[in-house]
C-alpha positions, -999 to +999 in steps of 0.1 A: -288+305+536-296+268+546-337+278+532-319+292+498-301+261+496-332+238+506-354+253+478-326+244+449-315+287+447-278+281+462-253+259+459-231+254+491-196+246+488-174+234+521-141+229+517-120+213+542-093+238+553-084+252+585-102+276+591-133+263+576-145+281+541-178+281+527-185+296+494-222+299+478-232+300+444-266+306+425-282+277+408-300+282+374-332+286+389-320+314+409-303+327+380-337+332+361-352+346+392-324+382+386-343+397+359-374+396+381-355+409+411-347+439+392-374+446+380-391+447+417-360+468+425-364+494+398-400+499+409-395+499+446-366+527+439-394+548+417-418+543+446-393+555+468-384+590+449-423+593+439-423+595+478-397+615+483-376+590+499-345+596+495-327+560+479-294+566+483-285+544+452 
């Protein structure tokens, strides 16, 4: 998470309670980055079944 948040793709947001909550939240550059991502995930999933693997999705 601390890499995500290094290269700008997460926001990290401490807040000071007891216990101690953390909540994460996708920057706009990581938000243009989904339609990518599923893309790459559609064709891994047609790989997967061209294989005969099954995908369980």
């Amino acid at each position: 998470m601390r890499e995500l948040e290094e290269k700008n793709m997460i926001k990290r947001h401490a807040f000071l309670e007891k216990p101690p909550r953390v909540e994460y939240q996708l920057t706009d550059k990581a938000e243009k980055a989904l339609p990518v991502i599923d893309q790459l995930t559609e064709y891994g999933i047609f790989l997967m079944e061209e294989a005969d693997i099954d995908t369980c999705l």
